[in-house]
Each structure stands twice: as structure tokens, then as C-alpha cells.
N, C-alpha and C positions, 0 to 999 in steps of 0.2 A: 709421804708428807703427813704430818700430824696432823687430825681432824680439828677442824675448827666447831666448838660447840655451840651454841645458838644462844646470847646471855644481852636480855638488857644494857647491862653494865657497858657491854661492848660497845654499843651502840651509842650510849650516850657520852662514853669516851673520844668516840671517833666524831661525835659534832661537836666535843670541846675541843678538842683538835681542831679541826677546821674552823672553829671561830677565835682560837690562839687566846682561850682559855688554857694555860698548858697547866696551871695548877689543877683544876677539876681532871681535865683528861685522865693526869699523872692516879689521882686519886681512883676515877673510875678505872682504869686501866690495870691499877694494882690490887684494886677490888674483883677483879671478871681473872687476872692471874692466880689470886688466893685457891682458887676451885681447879684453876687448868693453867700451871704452869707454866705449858708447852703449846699454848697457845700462840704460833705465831702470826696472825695478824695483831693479837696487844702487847705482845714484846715488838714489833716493826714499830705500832703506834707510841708506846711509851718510851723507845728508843728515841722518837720522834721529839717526844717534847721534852726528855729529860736533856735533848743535847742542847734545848734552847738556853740551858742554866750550864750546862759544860759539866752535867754529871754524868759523866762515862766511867765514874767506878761504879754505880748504881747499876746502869744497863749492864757493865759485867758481871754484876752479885745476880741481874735477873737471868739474863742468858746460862749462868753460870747451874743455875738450879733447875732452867728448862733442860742444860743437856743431861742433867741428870737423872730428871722425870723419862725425858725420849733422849736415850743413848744411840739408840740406831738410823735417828732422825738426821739428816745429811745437812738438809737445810739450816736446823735449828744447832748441828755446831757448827755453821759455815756464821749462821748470828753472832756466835758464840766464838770463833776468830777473830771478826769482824772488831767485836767490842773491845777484846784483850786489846788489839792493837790501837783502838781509839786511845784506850785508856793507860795505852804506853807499857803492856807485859808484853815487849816482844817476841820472846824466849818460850815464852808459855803458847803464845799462840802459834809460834811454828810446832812447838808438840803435838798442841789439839788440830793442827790442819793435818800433817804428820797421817795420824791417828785417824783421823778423818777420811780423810784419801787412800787408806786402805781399805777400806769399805766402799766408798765408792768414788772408784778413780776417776770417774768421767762426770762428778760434778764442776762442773767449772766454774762457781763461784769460790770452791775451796782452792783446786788448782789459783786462781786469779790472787784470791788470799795469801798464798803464800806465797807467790812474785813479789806481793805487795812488800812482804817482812826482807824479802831480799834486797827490795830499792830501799828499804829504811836503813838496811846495814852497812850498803852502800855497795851490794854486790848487783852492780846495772846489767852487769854480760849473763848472771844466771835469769834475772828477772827479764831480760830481752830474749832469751829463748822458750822461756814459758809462753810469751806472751806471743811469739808469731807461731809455738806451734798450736797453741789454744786458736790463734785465728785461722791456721788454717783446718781445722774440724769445727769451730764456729763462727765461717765467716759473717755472723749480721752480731759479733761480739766486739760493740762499742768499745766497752772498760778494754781492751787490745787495743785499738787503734791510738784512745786517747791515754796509754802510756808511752806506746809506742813513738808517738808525737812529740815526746818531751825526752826520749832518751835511744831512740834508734842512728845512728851514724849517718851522715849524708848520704853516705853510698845505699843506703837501706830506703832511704824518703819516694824513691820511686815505685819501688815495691809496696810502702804503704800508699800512696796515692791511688794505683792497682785497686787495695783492698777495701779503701773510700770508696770510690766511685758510685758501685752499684747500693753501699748504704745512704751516701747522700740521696740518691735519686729516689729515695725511698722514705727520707727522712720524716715525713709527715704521717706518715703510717706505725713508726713506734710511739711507746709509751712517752711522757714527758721526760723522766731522767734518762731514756737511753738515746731520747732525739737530742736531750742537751748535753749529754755526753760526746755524741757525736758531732755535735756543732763545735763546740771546742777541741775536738780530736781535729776536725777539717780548718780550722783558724788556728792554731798551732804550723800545722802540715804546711799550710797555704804561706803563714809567716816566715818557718824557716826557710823559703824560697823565693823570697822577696816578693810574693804576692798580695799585696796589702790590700787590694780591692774584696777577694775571696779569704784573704785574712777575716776581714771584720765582716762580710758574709755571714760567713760561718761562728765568728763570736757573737755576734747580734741577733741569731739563732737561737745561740745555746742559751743567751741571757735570759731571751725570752720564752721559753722553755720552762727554762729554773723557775725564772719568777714568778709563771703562774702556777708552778707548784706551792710556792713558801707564802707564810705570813708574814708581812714585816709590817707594824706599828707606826710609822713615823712618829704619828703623834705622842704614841708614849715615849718612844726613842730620845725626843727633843726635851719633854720634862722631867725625865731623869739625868740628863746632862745638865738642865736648871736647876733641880735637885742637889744635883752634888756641889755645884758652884755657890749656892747659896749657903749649905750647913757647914763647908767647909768655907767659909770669906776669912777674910785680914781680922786675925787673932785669934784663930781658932786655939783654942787650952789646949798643952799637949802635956799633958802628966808626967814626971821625970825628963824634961825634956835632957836634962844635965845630965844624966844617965849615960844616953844615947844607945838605948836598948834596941835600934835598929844597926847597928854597927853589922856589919858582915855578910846584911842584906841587899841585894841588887834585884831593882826593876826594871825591866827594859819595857818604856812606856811608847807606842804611839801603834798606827796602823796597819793593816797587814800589809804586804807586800812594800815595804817602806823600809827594810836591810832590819828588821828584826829578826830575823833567822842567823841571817850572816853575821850579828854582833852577839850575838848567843854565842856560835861556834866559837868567835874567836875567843871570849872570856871563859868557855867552858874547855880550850885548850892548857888553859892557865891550872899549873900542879895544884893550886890550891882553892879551884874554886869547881862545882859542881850546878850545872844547868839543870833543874827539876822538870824542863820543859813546859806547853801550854796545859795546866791546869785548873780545878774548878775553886784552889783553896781560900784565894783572897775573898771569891764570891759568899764561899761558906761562909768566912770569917765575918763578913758585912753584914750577911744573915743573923750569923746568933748574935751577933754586936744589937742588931735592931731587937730583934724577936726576944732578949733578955733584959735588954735597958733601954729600949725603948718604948712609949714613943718621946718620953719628956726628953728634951733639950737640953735640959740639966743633967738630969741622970744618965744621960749618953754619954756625957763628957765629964763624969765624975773618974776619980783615977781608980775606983774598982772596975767600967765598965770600959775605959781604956785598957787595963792589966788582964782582964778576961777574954776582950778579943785578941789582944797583941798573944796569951796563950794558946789560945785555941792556934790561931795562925801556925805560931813559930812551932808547938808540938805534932802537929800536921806535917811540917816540912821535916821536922828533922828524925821522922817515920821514915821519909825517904834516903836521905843522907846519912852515909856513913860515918863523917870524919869530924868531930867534934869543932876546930878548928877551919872548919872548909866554909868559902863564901858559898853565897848561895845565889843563885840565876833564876829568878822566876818571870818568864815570858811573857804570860795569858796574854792574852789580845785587847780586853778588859781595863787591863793596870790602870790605862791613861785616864780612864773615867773614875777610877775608885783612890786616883795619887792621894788625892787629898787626906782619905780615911789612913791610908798608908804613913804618911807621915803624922799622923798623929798617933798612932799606935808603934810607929817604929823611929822614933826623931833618932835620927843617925845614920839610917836607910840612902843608900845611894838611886837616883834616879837615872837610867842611861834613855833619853828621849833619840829617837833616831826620825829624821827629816829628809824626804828624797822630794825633789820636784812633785808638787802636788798632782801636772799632770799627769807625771810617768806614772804615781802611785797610783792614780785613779787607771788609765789602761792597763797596768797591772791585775789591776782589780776586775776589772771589765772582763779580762782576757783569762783569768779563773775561773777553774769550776771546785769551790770548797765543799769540802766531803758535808761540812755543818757549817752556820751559823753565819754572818756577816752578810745575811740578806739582804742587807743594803746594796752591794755590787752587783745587783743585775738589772738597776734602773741608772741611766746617766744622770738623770734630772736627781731622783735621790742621792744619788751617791755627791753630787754636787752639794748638796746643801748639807749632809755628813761631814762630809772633811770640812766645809768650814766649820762645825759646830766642834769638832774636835780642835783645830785651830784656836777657838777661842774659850775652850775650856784649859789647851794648853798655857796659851796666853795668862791667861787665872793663874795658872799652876806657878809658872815662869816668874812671874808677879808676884808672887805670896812667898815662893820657897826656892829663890834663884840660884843660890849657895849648892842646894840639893841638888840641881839641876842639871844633868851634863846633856845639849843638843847636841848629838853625831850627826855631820853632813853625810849623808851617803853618796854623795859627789865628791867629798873630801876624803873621805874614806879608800872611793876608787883609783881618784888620782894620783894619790900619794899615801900608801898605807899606814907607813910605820910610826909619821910622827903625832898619828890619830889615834893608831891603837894604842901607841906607847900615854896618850892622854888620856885614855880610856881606862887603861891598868890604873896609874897614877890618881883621878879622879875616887877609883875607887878603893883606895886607900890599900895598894897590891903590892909586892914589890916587882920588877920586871922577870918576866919568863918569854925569851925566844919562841916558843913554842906556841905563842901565840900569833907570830909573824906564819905559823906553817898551818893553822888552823885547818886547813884540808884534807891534811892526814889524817885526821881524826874518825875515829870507825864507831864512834859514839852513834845508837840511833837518832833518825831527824825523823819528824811526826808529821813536818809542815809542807805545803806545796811548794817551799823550795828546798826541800831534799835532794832534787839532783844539782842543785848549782852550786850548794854550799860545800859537797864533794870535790872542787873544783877551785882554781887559784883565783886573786879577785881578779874578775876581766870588766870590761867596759861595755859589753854593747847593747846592758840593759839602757843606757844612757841617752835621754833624749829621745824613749821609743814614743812617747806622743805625738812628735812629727810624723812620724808613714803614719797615724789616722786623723791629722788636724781638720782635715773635711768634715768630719763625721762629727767633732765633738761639741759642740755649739750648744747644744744642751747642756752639756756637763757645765762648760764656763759660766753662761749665763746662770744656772741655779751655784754656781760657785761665788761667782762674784769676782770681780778683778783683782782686788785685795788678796786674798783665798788665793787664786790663779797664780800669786806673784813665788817664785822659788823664796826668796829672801823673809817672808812672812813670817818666821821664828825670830830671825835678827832683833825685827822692831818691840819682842815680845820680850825684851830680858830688860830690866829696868837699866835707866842709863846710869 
């Protein structure tokens, strides 16, 4: 392991950190790197808070330069996987685990790493043998159980119960992320066996785990969503709007665990559209938009300062994209918050809004352990009062720009595919491709926590999973509100 050198900097990195200062951190962090590149506790820490902005090209440029300081550092390219894969090189990162793992075979962060690139390809049977034979030479190896839990066969869930056991009863004695790794590995396990008691055990474990590791703001959280509602209101100036210099662009806006994975795949099956996946670009783009023309009101919304961020955006993306003519699918998680800036720099820009029962999305959410960001989901009572505030920024959105607007039921979606997706295409101004009816096929990487489902035909029995925990949830409604609670809460939101 790479010595860690003894530096102020460090030090006062790691308490901006903890007080989710993540600008200073970022700062001190990249200051105490300048002298020891290969510092791995400020590449951990500034991994840390760079992911709070969703810059995981950043943490790859730093890890990328640590493996180069320490090349025989195991740890520091197992960082250095890690990040490739954040930031969507997956091709790259099985070289460097590859590579890695020749040197030393019996890291099992790197082994674990590269099962990781197998579930993203969608090879589950090579990723299911790494993963139980990693557990059986490290049986108190969480990250094993809790893939295991999401992709081992029925016939296997016994055998992992076996390998639970002696780590639950133990649970209180690991670190924070590998007790709440475990707790969702044992609420997964407990779920697919109709155990819902030890289901939510074990996810009310993990949540609480997570949560006292992260920061999460409420309070800032809530005035940036009054932020955006307010600078974007009814009239906002959108410069060339007759243009339509968003034409080719698709957002797919709303929460996680809410079928935005699944409506990605299917339009990224489409011959002529290409999925960029969850990204930091829209966020950059809102950045230099402010930090160049802002902060006046006027000169935000003059049409140099509209033309400069719609560039920066659109030459970002089409870095990625090959095909001159190919739509384009951008995910982030974010979108929904930042629609507003979006359609004023893109008037033309398709919006796909995707809405699943507000309970199911919240136990969805609940019953995740996200690699970064969405700290909201491991409080019921927060996450309650999140989705309404999303709600009603959509609502705004719905309100102001309905035309732009396409709400996918992901109940409509399940029950009957074709004549939703074929509105989905059509919305977004496509002509029809079959091959969006087969979306499963597709061997395209998935980045997100539901990479194994989106493998898979659309089935049903994510449908209605808030009943096996309606006992438990009573926090969640109450900070929801009834309103919020209701499945049909988009309907009332599109002007009559």
C-alpha cells in the first residue's frame, strides 16, 4: 500500500468533507494530491465529494495519474477500475483489472471489480461464479453476497442464506458500508423468499448504516428546487426558439428507481438513437451558464448566454456520439431539476417524464444501496417529503412546457408494451423500429442498479411491491402527504 504522507491539506480536506463543504474539500484535496499523487486516503476523500457533483471523469483523470505515480500499487488500480467503470469506460477497466490481477491475484477488490464489468455486459453466469468463488476464500465478503442476492437462481438462494448467517450475526461489528452492504444483501435474500418481515429487517439496517455515513442537506436540497422553479416561471425567453435547436435531444426526466433505466433501453434499442447514459454534462453546462453570465438575470437570458451554454452542452455530447444524425438519450438523475434550463437552451428537446406509483418508487428506493448520490433514500421521512418536492416541481414543468412533455406510466408500460412504446418513438419525433419491442437483447453496457432487470423481458412483479411493507411505511406517507401518495398525481398536473 502506498504510504500515506502526513499534510495539513489533508486534514482540513477531510473536515470539509464531513461538514459537506464538498467545494473546499475538492480544493484541499487536490492541493495535498499536487505533492503525492498516490495518496489514497485524498483520492477516497475527493472521489468522495467529486461524486456529489457526478464528476467521475475527474476522479478517473485523478486515479488515472495515481496509477501512474504507483504502478505496483494493487489498491490504487483497483481505485483506478473502480472509477473507469463509474465514469462508463468499461472496456478500459477490464484491461486495467486484467492487468491488475496479474500482479496480484488475490486482491479481491480487483477480482470483485471485474465481475462488476461482466454484470454491466450482461454476462450474469461469468459474474455469478466469481462472485461465489470470491466468497468462498472470503466468507465475511459482503459486496458477494449483496450481488449474489440480485442475480443467483433460486436454486442457489439457499446456499446464499448458508453464507448470511454467520455475517449477520455479526453485523454490528463491521465498518459502516460493509454492515449496510450486508443489510441489503440480507433484505434482497429475505425478499426473494417471501420473507418480508426479515426483508425490511435487513433493509432498515442497511439504510441506517448508509445514512450515518453520507451528508445530505435537506435544506439546501429544498432551495434549489425553489431556485429552479422560480428563474425558470411562465415566460421564461428562450432565444431562437423557432429554431428548435433542441430537435434530436431526449431527456428522460424523473426519479430513480421509477422505469428510467428501462425506457433508456428501449429507445437506445432504436437504429438511430444512442443512450449517453447517467452523466455530469447538463450539470457542467448549468455551471458555465452561471459562472459566465451570471449572476444578472438579464445577461443569463440574453441569446449569447443561452448559445454558449446550449454549446458547451451539445459539443460535450457529441464527443460521445458517433453518428451525426443519431438522437440522443441523456438520463442523469438530475434532468428533472435542471428541465427548465434545458428547454430554454434546447426549445425542441424532447422530454420523456417516467411515473411509477410513488409508493413503489420510494421501496424501491428504500430497498437500494446506490454506489453515490441520492442520499435522500435512506431516510423514510426524507425521502417523503423529496418526492413530493419533485412532484411539484414537475407539476411546474407539466404547466409551463406540456407540449414538450411525454408522462410514461410505468404501469402502462408493463401492462401493455407496445402501444406505449410505439408513443414513445412517435413523441419523439422517430420513425418506428421493432427492435425496440426486443430491448433485452441489447448487450449495450447498463451502469445503473437496475442492470440486471433491464437484461430481461418487461415482467410485472415489481408492481404493487409497497404492499408486503405497508406496516412499516407510515413515515414515508405522512412526510408524503396524501396528495403525493396518490398513483394518478401527474394526471392532474398537465393543464386541462
Amino acid at each position: 500500500m502506498t504510504a500515506e504522507p502526513t499534510d495539513p491539506r489533508l486534514a482540513a480536506a477531510e473536515r470539509a468533507l464531513k461538514a459537506g463543504a464538498y467545494d473546499q474539500a475538492i480544493e484541499a484535496y487536490e492541493a495535498a494530491l499536487e505533492g503525492a499523487p498516490a495518496n489514497l486516503a485524498a483520492l477516497r476523500g475527493i472521489a468522495q465529494a467529486y461524486r456529489y457533483f457526478n464528476r467521475n471523469d475527474r476522479i478517473a483523470e485523478l486515479f488515472a495519474r495515481a496509477a501512474k505515480a504507483a504502478p505496483k500499487d494493487g489498491e490504487i488500480q483497483a481505485g483506478y477500475v473502480e472509477a473507469l467503470i463509474a465514469n462508463s469506460e468499461i472496456g478500459k477497466a477490464r484491461q486495467i483489472a486484467e492487468q491488475a490481477l496479474a500482479a496480484h491475484p488475490d486482491l479481491l477488490q480487483l477480482q470483485l471489480l471485474l465481475a462488476h464489468t461482466d454484470m454491466i455486459r450482461g454476462d450474469q453466469d461469468a459474474a455469478r461464479a466469481v462472485f461465489w468463488d470470491c466468497l468462498e476464500k472470503h466468507p465475511d465478503a459482503a459486496d458477494c453476497t449483496l450481488h449474489l442476492a440480485d442475480i443467483a437462481p433460486d436454486g442457489e438462494l439457499e446456499r446464499l442464506n448458508t453464507a448470511l448467517q454467520p455475517m449477520w450475526a455479526k453485523r454490528d461489528e463491521q465498518s459502516d458500508w460493509d454492515a449496510a452492504t450486508l443489510g441489503y444483501a440480507y433484505g434482497k435474500a429475505a425478499e426473494r423468499q417471501k420473507d418480508f418481515g426479515k426483508a425490511w429487517e435487513g433493509f432498515s439496517f442497511g439504510a441506517r448504516k448508509k445514512r450515518s455515513s453520507v451528508r445530505f442537506d435537506e435544506t439546501t436540497y429544498a432551495r434549489t428546487h425553489d431556485l429552479h422553479r422560480r428563474t425558470f416561471a411562465r415566460g421564461t425567453p428562450s432565444p431562437h426558439e423557432a429554431d428548435r435547436p433542441g430537435e434530436g435531444h431526449i431527456f428522460i426526466v424523473s426519479l430513480p428507481r421509477s422505469g428510467t433505466t428501462l425506457v433508456e433501453q428501449i429507445l437506445d434499442a432504436h437504429e438511430k438513437v444512442e443512450a449517453i447514459g447517467e452523466r455530469s454534462l447538463v450539470y457542467d453546462a448549468v455551471t458555465h451558464w452561471t459562472n459566465t453570465y451570471g449572476p444578472d438575470p438579464v445577461q443569463l437570458f440574453s441569446s449569447e448566454a443561452v448559445a454558449g451554454a446550449r454549446s458547451f452542452y451539445t459539443q460535450a455530447v457529441r464527443e460521445l456520439v458517433e453518428g451525426a444524425d443519431t438522437a440522443i438519450v441523456d438520463k442523469s438523475i438530475t434532468n428533472y431539476l435542471f428541465l427548465g434550463f434545458l428547454r430554454t437552451i434546447l426549445p425542441g428537446a424532447r422530454f420523456l417524464h417516467t411515473a411509477r406509483h410513488p409508493l413503489d418508487t420510494a421501496v424501491s428506493c428504500f430497498t437500494t444501496l446506490f454506489f453515490g448520490g441520492n442520499e435522500w433514500t435512506y431516510d423514510l421521512s426524507e425521502m417523503g417529503r423529496n418526492i413530493r418536492r419533485h412532484q411539484q416541481l414537475m407539476t411546474h414543468w407539466i404547466g409551463q412546457w406540456p407540449d414538450d412533455i411525454l408522462t410514461v406510466s410505468y404501469e402502462a408500460l408493463v401492462a401493455d408494451p407496445e402501444p406505449v412504446i410505439r408513443n414513445m418513438i412517435s413523441f419523439c419525433g422517430l420513425s418506428w423500429d421493432p427492435a425496440c419491442l426486443e430491448f433485452y437483447s441489447s448487450r449495450r453496457p447498463v451502469m445503473t442498479a437496475s442492470l440486471h432487470q433491464v437484461r430481461q423481458p418487461i415482467y410485472s412483479s415489481a408492481m404493487g411491491r409497497a404492499e408486503n411493507y405497508q406496516s412499516h411505511l407510515a413515515p414515508l406517507i405522512a412526510a408524503m402527504g396524501r396528495r403525493a401518495a396518490d398513483p394518478n398525481w401527474h394526471k392532474a398536473a398537465r393543464p386541462k
